[in-house]
Wavefront OBJ file of the C-alpha trace (Angstrom):
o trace
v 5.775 0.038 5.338
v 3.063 1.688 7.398
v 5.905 2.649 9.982
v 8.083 5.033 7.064
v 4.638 6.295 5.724
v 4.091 7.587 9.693
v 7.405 8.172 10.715
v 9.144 9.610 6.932
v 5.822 10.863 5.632
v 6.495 9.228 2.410
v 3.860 8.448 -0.066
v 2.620 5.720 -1.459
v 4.645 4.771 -4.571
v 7.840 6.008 -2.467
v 7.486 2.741 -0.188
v 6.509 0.539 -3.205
v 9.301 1.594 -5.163
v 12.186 1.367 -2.412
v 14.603 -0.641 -3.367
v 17.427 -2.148 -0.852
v 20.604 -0.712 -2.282
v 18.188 2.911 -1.249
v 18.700 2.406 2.690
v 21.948 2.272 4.546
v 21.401 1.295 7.875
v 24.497 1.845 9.696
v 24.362 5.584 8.718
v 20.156 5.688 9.018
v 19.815 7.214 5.696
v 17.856 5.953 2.952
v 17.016 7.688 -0.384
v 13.879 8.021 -1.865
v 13.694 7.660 -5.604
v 11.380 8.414 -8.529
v 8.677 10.373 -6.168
v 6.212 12.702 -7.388
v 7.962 14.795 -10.086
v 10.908 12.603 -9.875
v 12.824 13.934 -7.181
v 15.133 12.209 -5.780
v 15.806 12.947 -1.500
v 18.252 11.803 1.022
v 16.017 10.970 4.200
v 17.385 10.520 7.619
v 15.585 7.033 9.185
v 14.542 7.566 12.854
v 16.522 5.399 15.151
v 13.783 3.600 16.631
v 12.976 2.320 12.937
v 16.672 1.097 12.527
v 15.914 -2.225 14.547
v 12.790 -2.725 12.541
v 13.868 -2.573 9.033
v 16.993 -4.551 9.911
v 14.704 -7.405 11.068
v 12.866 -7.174 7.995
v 15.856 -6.562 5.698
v 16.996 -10.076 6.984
v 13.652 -11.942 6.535
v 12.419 -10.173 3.444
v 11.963 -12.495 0.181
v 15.222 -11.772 -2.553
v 13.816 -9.340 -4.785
v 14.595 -6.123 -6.346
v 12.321 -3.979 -3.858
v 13.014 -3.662 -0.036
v 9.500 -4.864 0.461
v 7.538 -7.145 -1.985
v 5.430 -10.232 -2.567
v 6.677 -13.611 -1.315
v 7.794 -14.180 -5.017
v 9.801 -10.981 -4.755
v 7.389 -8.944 -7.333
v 6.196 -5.463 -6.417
v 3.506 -4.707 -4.682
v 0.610 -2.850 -5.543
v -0.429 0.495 -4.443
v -4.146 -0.924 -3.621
v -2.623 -3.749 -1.649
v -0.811 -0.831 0.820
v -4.412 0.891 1.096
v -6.449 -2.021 1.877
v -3.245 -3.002 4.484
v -3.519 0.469 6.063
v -7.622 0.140 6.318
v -7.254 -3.321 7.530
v -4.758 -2.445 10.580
v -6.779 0.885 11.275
v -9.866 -1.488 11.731
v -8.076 -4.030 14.317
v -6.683 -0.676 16.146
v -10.438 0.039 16.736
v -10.355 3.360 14.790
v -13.790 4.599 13.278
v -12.192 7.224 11.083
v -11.130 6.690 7.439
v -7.706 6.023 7.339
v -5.533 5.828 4.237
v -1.705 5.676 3.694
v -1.939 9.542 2.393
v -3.392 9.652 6.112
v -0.616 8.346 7.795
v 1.866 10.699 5.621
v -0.790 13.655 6.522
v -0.270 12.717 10.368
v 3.711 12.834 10.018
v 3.456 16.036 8.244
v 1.442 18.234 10.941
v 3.102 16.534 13.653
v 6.531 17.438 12.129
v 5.445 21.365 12.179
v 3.520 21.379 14.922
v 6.981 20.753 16.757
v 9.776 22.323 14.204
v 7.352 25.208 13.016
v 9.924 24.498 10.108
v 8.044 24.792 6.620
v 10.931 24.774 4.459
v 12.697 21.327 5.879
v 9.033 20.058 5.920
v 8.699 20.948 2.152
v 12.168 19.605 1.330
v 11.154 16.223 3.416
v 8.182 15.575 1.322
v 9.729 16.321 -2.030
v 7.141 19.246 -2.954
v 8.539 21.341 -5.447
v 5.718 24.385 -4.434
v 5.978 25.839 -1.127
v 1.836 26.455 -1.156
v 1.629 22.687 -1.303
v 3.349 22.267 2.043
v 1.942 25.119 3.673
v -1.495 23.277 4.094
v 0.011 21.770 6.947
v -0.065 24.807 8.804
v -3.786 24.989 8.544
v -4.390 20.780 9.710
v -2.075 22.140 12.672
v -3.991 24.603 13.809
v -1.076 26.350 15.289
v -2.348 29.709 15.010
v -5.108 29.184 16.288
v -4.023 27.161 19.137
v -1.767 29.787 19.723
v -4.251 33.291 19.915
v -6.617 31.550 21.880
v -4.270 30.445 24.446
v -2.656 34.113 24.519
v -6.382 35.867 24.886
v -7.030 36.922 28.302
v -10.661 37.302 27.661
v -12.829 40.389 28.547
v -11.858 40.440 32.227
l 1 2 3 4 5 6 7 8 9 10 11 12 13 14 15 16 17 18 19 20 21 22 23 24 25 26 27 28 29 30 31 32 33 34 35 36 37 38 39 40 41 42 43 44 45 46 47 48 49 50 51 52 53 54 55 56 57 58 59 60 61 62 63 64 65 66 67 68 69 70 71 72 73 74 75 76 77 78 79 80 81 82 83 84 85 86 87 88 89 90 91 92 93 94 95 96 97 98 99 100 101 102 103 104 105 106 107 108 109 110 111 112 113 114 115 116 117 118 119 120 121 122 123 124 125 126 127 128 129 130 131 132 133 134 135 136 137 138 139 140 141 142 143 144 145 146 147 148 149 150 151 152 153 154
């Protein structure tokens, strides 16, 4: 779960809600469903995730979502924060972290290497460019990139 919040930058409800019959391995595709404003996207999975979500696909309780409670219920959005705190703590991080962290992290990672703020938008199923673009600013790419291109006063 915490691997497709990092790695996808989905939300939340999107992990929750993902249902088995949503992810096709063999072509490393999954599709999110009823996200924020109930869009539905077609998400490539990173290969190195492929191995992991087959494991768990083969050990995972029978149950209408991909990941659930041993009975096979849904799980709850609080259970997925207080997961995320829990294995932030045993990493020996001091900083808050949250799942919306984790999908925060993918985000400015993602444009601090593609500079690409459309695909980025389309990714995270924002309907509203100006949502996305706060990404830019958490990258600090301009920035970054004046300050490295200023010669000084010499």
């Amino acid at each position: 779960m915490m691997a497709l919040m990092l790695h996808c930058g989905l939300r939340i409800s999107e992990v929750i809600n993902l249902r088995p019959g949503n992810i096709n391995l063999t072509k490393g595709k999954f599709r999110v469903q009823s996200g924020k404003g109930n869009k539905d996207r077609d998400l490539a999975i990173p290969e190195y995730l492929i191995d992991l979500l087959n494991s768990w696909r083969k050990k995972r309780p029978p149950g209408i979502f991909f990941f659930s409670t041993l009975k096979g219920k849904k799980l709850s959005s609080r259970y997925l924060q207080q997961m995320v705190k829990r294995y932030a703590k045993k990493a020996g991080l001091t900083k808050s972290i949250s799942p919306h962290t984790l999908r925060h992290t993918y985000a400015t990672q993602y444009y601090r290497q593609t500079k690409d703020i459309e695909t980025l938008r389309r990714i995270l199923g924002h309907t509203d460019i100006s949502t996305t673009t706060i990404y830019i600013t958490l990258a600090n790419i301009d920035v970054e990139n004046g300050m490295k291109s200023f010669k000084g006063f010499l």
